[in-house]
N, C-alpha and C positions, 0 to 999 in steps of 0.2 A: 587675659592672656591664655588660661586654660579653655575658655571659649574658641579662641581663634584658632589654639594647636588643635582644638578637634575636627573644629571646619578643614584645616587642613588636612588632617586626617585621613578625615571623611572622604574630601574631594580625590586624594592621593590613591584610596582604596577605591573608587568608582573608576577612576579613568583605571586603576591595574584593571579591573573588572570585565571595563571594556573591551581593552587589549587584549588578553587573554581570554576571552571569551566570545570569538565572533556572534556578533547578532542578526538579525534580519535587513537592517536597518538599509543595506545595500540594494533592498529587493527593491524594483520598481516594474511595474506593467512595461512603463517605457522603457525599458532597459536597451533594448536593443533600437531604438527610433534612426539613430544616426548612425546606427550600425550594419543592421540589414534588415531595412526595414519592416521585408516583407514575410520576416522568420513564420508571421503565427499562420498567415494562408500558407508558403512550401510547405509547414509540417504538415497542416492539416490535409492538404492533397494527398500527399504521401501515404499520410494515416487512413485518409478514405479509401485508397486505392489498395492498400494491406487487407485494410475493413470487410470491402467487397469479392475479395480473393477466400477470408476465412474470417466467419466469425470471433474462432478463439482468440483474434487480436484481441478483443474485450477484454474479455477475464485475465490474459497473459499480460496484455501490459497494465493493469491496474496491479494485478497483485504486484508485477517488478518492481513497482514505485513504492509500494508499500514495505518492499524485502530491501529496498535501496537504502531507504528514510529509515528504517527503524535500527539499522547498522551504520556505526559510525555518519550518521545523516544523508542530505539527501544531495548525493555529490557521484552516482553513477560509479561508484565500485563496485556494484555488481556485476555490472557489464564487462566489467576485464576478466580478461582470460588467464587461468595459470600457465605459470611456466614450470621450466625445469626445478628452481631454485625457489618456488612461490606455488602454494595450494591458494585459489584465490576465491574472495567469499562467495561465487556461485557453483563451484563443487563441495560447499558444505552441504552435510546430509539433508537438513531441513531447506535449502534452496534448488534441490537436484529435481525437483518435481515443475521448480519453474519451467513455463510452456515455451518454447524456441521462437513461436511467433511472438510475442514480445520483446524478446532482443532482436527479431527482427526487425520491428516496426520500427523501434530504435534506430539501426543502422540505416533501414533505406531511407528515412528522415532525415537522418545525419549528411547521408551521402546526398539527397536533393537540397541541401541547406548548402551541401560546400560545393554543389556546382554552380553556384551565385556566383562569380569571382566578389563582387564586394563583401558578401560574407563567410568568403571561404576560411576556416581557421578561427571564427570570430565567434561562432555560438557553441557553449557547453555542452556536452552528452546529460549534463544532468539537466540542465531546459528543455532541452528535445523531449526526455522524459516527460518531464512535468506536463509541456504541452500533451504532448503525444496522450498522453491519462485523461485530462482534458477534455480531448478531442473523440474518445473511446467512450468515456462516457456518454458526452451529446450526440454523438453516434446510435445508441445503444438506448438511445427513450429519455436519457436522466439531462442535469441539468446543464447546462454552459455555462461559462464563469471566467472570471480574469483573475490570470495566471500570473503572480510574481516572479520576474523574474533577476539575473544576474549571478547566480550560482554557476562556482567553478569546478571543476572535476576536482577528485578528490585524487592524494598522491598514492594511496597503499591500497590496497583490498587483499583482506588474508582470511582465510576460512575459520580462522579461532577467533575473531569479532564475531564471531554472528552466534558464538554461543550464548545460550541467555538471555537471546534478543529480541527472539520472534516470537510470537504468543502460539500457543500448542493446543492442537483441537480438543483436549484434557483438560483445558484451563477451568476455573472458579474465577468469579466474579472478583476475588480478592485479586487472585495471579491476573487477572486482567485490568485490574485498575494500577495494580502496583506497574507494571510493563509499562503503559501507558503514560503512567505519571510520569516514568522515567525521561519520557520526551515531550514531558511538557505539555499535556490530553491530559483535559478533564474525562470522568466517567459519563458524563453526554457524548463529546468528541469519541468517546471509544462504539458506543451503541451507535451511531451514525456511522461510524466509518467499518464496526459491523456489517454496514447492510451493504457493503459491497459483495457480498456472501449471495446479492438476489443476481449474482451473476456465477459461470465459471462453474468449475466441478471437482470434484477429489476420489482418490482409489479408494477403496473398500477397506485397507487396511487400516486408515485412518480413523474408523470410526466402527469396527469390526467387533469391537469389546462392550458399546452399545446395545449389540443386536442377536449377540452369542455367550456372552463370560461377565456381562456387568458387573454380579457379585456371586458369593456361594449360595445366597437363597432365591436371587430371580438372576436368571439367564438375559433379559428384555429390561435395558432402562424404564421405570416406571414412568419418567416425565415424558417417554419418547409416544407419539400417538401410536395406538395399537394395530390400526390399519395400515401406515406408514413405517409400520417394524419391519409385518408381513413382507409388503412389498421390496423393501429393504433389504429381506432376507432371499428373496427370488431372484433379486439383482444382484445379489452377493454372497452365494453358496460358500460354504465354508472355505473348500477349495479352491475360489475364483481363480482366474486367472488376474493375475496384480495390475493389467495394463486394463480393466474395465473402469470406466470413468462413470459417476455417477451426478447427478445436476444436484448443487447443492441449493437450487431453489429446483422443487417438484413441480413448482405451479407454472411460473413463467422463467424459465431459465433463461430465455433470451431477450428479456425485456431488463433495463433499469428502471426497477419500482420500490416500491413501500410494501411489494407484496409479501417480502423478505420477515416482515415484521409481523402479520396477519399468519403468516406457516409458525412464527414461535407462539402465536395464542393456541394453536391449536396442537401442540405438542411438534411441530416436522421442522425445528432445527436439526442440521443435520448431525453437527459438532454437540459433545457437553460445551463447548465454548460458547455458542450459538443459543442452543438453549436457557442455558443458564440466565441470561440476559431475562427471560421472562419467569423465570422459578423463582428466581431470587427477589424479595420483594422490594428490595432497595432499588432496582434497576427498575421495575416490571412499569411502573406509570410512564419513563419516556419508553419504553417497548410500545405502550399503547397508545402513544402519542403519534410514535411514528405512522403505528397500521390504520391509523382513525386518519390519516393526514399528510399527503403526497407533497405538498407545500412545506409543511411546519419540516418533515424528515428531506427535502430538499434542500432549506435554507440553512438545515443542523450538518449538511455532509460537507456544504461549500464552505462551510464558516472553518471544520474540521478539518478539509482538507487540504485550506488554505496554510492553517498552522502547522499541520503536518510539513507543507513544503518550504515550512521556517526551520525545521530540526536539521541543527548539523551545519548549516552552509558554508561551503568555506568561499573565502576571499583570494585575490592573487595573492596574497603574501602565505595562501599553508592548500592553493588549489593551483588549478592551469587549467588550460583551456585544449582536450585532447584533441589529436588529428584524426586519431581511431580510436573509438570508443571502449574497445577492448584489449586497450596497451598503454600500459601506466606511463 
């Protein structure tokens, strides 16, 4: 009897588990088959045609996906806009740097998906994302890959979620494993989805205390390469002006590579976050895994950023499905 009250138990606290805890479990490739079937070529038209207009589509929509997912999961709160009555999570401080072409690419996606009539209304701002990231990548050199889909919009987006959310160019290996974990990434998953860093670019301020105030006895991070300071510091005079944008891969910024991994052997991560990845000895073997292996760091980002687009999902019973992707 005492047996069987705990099977019960057991099973009564699995299915609450379930309940209350959306899973992936809803994701499929297929998702949309009988619905519009033809969601993943409209996105990806669209996404080419943003693509070939401006590069930044890369960098701007890959980081959106990543500032979506890591806040309240990956359900397109960013994408809404505040109101009167609502600061919403893409005017918070650490989101305000997100690039405009990204929520674009977003929108005119969205809008060539709902001139389908059969799919008008039918597919999520947070698929459109997920595709759209996708589709930026393989664009962009890196690899291609199927997209789970069936995620629903999310109901709120508020700028006080996203405190404590995002990982800070200041981080240590520990602040970035703890961040991480929090959603469910391993410390592989995090070095992989790192090297989306061999794209895209950041202002001066971000990494200013590097290259000028380190500490009271050297002005120059020691781990930072010394030739790479220099240059650094010609790009980024004290004064700059704050809207100079700097590649935060030197080598190939407009390429998706492994080259991302090869700049931290040689000190030119641009972030302590970045770096650190190779100073810290825990990390530093997949760091070299990576830059020795365009394949092996390939198969480590799709696997990453598959699970990344499991954090958060919501379902029709705590999501909907938006008309406009920037109005709850």
């Amino acid at each position: 009897m005492g047996r069987l009250n705990l099977i019960l138990v057991w099973s009564l606290s699995l299915t609450l588990s379930l309940y209350l805890y959306p899973t992936s479990a809803q994701l499929s490739p297929n998702h949309y088959a009988n619905i519009c079937p033809n969601v993943q070529s409209i996105v990806r038209q669209a996404v080419t045609k943003k693509f070939q207009q401006t590069f930044v589509t890369v960098p701007a929509t890959l980081r959106l996906f990543f500032h979506d997912c890591f806040v309240q999961g990956c359900d397109a709160s960013v994408m809404v806009a505040s109101t009167g009555n609502n600061q919403a999570e893409k005017d918070h401080q650490d989101n305000l740097s997100l690039a405009g072409d990204g929520f674009d690419t977003v929108i005119k996606a969205k809008a060539a998906v709902d001139a389908v009539p059969q799919c008008r209304n039918k597919v999520s701002c947070a698929d459109i994302l997920a595709l759209a990231t996708r589709d930026v990548i393989a664009l962009s050199g890196g690899p291609s890959y199927t997209v789970e889909l069936g995620r629903f919009d999310g109901l709120v987006s508020r700028a006080s979620d996203v405190n404590g959310r995002l990982p800070q160019p200041t981080f240590n290996l520990n602040q970035l494993n703890s961040l991480f974990a929090a959603n469910g990434l391993t410390q592989t998953d995090m070095i992989a989805l790192s090297g989306a860093h061999t794209l895209g670019f950041s202002h001066c301020r971000k990494f200013a205390n590097r290259i000028y105030n380190f500490n009271g006895q050297t002005p120059v991070d020691p781990t930072l390469n010394k030739q790479y300071a220099v240059q650094l510091q010609q790009m980024c005079p004290r004064n700059v002006d704050p809207t100079i944008a700097i590649n935060m891969d030197p080598t190939t910024p407009r390429t998706f590579d492994n080259v991302y991994y090869q700049n931290l052997q040689q000190g030119k991560g641009l972030f302590t976050s970045d770096q650190t990845l190779f100073t810290d000895p825990r990390s530093r073997n997949t760091v070299n895994s990576f830059a020795s292996s365009s394949s092996v760091f390939n198969a480590n980002f799709v696997a990453a950023m598959t699970k990344l687009g499991r954090v958060g999902v919501k379902t029709a019973r705590n999501g909907k499905i938006r008309t406009d992707c920037s109005v709850l």
